[in-house]
N, C-alpha and C positions, 0 to 999 in steps of 0.2 A: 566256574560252574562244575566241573570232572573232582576239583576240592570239594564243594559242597556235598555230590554226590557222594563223594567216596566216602566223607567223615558221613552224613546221614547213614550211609551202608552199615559204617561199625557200630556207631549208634544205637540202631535195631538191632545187630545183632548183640550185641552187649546186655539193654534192656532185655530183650528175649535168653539169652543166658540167665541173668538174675530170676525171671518167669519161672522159668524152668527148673534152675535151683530152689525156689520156694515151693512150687508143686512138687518136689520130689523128697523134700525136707515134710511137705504136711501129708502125704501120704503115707512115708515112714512112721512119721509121728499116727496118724490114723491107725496101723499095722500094730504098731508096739501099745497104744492103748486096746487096742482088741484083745490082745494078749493078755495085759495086765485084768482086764475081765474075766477073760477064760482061768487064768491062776485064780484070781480073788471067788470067783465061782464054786474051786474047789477047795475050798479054806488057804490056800499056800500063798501068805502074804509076804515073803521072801522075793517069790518068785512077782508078786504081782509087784513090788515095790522095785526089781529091777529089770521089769519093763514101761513101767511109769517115770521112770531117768533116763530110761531110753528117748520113750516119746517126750519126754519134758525138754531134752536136749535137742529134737529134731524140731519140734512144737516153737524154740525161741526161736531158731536159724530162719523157721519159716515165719514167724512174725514180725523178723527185723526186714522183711522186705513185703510183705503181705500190704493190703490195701483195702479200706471200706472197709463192708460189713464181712467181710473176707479175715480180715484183721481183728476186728471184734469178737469172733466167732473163737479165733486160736486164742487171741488172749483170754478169752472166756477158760476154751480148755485147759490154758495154763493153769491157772487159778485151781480151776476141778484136779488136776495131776497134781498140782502141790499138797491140796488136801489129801489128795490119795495116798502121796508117800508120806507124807504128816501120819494118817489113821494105821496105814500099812505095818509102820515101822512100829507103832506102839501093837504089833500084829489082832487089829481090829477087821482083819479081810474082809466083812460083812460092810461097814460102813466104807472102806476105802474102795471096794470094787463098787458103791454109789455113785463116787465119786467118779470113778476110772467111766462108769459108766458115761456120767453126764461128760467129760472132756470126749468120748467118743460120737457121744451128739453134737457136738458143736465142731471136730475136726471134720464128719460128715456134712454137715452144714456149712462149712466152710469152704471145702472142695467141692460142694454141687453147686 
């Protein structure tokens, strides 16, 4: 019985690590798409494309452990960040901060 308990104890705490790592991976990712906005805003598609690799990188970490419509929501934003640094890069900052924009809808959607 003190076995069962004690492996269920790591258990939780384990799973509640991974929680934790994902929420703090999708708010990063949330952070660094805000930013990529505020750059693509001011025409500076440099700056916006490297904060959309930012959140693109923090956006996976949180989707390989994300869940539901929680999951759907990041992999959405993925999708919107890849376009962003796609339009970015060819320096379209009007069309890629669209996009930066919608992956900030769905990382907010995500975390609430």
């Amino acid at each position: 019985m003190k076995k069962s308990i004690a492996l269920l104890s790591i258990l939780l705490a384990l799973s509640g690590g991974a929680f934790a790592e994902a929420s703090s991976h999708a708010a990063e990712a949330l952070k660094h798409a805000e930013h990529a906005v505020s750059h693509g805003g001011q025409g500076h598609a440099s700056q916006l494309v490297s904060h959309a690799e930012n959140a693109l990188g923090h956006a996976k970490q949180a989707e390989s452990s994300a869940q539901g419509e929680s999951k759907n929501h990041i992999s959405a934003g993925i999708k919107a960040l890849e376009e962003s640094i796609a339009h970015g890069n060819q320096n379209h900052a009007e069309v890629a901060t669209k996009h930066a924009e919608e992956a900030v809808s769905h990382f907010k959607a995500a975390n609430g």
